[in-house]
C-alpha positions as CSV (number, residue, x, y, z in Angstrom):
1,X,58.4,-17.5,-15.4
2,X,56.7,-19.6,-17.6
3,X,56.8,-23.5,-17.1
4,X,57.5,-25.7,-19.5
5,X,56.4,-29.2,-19.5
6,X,57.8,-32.7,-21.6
7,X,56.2,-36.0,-21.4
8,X,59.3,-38.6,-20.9
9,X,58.8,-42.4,-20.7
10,X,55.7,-42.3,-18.6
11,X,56.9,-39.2,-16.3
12,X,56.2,-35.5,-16.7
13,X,58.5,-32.8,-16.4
14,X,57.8,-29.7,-15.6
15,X,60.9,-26.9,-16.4
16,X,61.2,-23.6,-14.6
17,X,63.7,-21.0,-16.0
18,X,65.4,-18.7,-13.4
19,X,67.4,-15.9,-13.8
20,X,70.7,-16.5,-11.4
21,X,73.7,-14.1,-10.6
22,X,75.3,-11.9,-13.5
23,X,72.2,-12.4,-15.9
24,X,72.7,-16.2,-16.3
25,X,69.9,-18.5,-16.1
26,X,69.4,-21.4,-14.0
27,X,66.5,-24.2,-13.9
28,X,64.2,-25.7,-11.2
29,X,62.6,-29.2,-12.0
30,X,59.9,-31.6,-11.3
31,X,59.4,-34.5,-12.7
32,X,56.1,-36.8,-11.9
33,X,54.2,-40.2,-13.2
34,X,52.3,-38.7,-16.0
35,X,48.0,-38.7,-14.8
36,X,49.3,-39.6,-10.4
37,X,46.8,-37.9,-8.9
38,X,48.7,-37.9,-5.7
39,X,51.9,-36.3,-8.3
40,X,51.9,-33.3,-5.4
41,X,51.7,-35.4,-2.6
42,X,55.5,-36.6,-1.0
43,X,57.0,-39.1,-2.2
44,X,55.1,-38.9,-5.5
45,X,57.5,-36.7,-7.3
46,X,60.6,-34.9,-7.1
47,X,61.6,-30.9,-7.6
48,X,65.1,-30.3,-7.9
49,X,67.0,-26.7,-8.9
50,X,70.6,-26.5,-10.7
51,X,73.2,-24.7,-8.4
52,X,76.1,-24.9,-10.9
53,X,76.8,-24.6,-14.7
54,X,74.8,-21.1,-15.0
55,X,73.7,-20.8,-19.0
56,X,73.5,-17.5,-21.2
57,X,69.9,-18.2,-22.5
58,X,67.1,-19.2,-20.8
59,X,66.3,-21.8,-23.8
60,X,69.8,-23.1,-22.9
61,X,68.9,-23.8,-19.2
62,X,65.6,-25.0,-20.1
63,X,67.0,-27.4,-22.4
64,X,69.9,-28.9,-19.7
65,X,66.9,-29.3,-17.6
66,X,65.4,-31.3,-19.7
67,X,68.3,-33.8,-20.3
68,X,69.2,-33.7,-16.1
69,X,65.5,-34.7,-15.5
70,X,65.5,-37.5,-18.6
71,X,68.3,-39.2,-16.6
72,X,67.3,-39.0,-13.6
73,X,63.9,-40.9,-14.7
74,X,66.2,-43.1,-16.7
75,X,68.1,-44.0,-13.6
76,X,65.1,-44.5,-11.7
77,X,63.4,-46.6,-14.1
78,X,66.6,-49.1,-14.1
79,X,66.6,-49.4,-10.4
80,X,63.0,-50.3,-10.6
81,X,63.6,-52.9,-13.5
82,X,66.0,-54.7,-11.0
């Protein structure tokens, strides 16, 4: 599968399509502080892969990626601003 990777607010994402049960597509992301050199390292990022909500396209999965991982930075962004 071919990753696909969106700069967000400092952060990188990096979105996997994967093909799930009957033909529907799922995703697996990781998100990182764009240029960390240590980004592989634990505790330096975070891979996460959608269990629920199957999609019909992989475009479609790729792009509900996307969004799920843009929160999640947006979240973690607030909780550092505190």
């Amino acid at each position: 599968m071919n990753t696909r990777t969106v700069e967000y607010r400092g952060y990188q994402i990096g979105i996997t399509p994967v093909m799930d049960h009957d033909d529907l597509w799922d995703f697996t992301y990781h998100i990182s502080k764009t240029g960390d050199p240590a980004a592989a390292s634990i505790g330096h990022s975070v891979t996460r892969r959608q269990t629920l909500g199957s999609h019909a396209t992989m475009e479609a999965a790729c792009a509900a990626g996307v969004e799920l991982a843009k929160t999640e930075i947006d979240h973690c962004i607030a909780l550092l601003e505190k």
